[in-house]
C-alpha positions in Angstrom: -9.5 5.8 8.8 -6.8 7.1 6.9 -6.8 10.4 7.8 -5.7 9.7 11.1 -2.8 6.7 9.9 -2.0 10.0 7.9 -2.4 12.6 11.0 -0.4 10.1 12.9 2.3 10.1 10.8 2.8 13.2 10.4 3.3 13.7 14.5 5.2 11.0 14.1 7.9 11.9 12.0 7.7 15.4 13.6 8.5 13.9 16.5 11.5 11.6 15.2 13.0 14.6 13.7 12.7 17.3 16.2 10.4 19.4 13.9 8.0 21.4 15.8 4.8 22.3 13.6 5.1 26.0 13.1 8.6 24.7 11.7 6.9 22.2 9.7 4.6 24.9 8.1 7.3 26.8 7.5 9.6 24.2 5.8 6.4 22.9 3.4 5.5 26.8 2.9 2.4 26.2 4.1 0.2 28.4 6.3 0.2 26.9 9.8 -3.4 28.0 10.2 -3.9 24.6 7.3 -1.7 22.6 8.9 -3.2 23.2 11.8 -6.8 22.1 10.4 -5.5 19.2 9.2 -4.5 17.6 12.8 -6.9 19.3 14.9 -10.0 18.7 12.8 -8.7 15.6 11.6 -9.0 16.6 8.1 -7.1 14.7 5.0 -4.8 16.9 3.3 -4.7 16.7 -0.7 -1.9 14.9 -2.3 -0.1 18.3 -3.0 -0.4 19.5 0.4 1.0 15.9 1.7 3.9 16.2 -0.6 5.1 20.0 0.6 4.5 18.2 4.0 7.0 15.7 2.9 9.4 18.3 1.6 9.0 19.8 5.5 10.0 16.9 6.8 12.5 15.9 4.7 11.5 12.9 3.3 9.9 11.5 0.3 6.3 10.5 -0.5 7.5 7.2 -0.6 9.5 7.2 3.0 6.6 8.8 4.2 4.8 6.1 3.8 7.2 3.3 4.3 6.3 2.0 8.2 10.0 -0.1 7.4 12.3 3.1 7.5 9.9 5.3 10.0 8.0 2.8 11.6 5.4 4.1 14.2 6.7 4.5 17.3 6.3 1.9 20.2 5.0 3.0 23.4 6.0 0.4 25.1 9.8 1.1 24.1 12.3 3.0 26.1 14.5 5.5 24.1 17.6 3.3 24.0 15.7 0.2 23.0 13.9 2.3 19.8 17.7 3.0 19.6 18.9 -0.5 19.8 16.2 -1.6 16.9 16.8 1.1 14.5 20.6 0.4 15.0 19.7 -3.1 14.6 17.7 -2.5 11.2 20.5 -1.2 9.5 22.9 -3.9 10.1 24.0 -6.8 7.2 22.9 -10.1 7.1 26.2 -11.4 8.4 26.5 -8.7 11.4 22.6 -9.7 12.5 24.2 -13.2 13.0 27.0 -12.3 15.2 25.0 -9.9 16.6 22.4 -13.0 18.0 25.7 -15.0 18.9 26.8 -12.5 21.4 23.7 -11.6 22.8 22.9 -15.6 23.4 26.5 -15.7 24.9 25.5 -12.6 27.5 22.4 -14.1 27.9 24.0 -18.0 29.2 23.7 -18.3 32.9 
């Protein structure tokens, strides 16, 4: 359902950011009694209550929504391999390559 993709995301990107809720509430000027509602009884919040939610997180209803930039977080993946990948994401074309070239050279027995 997408009120928990939604739910989800939003613990998410708490999460990634360091933002606890009550700070979250506070940043969307929203009561935290609503925002509360929304991911304890797994309500969907209106499209204006999603974007103050985005203001309180500091992204966009766009980013929010864009599982490239802020993709869900692995479970399986330590800290520094998240790390590695987002670092990873963010390189050119060209660095990606040499990048693979050294890591198959560390990777030669």
């Amino acid at each position: 359902m997408i009120e928990d993709q939604i739910i989800e995301r939003i613990q998410e990107l708490c999460t990634r950011k360091h933002i606890s809720l009550y700070r979250l509430a506070k940043n969307a000027e929203l009561p935290y009694s609503s925002l509360n509602n929304i991911l304890h009884r797994r309500t969907c919040p209106t499209v204006t209550t999603l974007e103050r939610l985005c203001k309180g997180l500091n992204v966009s209803l766009s980013e929010f929504f864009d599982f490239e930039i802020y993709p869900i977080r692995n479970e399986e993946l330590t800290a520094d391999e998240e790390e590695l990948l987002n670092k990873y994401k963010n390189l050119s074309a060209r660095k990606r390559e040499l990048l693979h070239a050294y890591m198959d050279g560390l990777s030669q027995k």
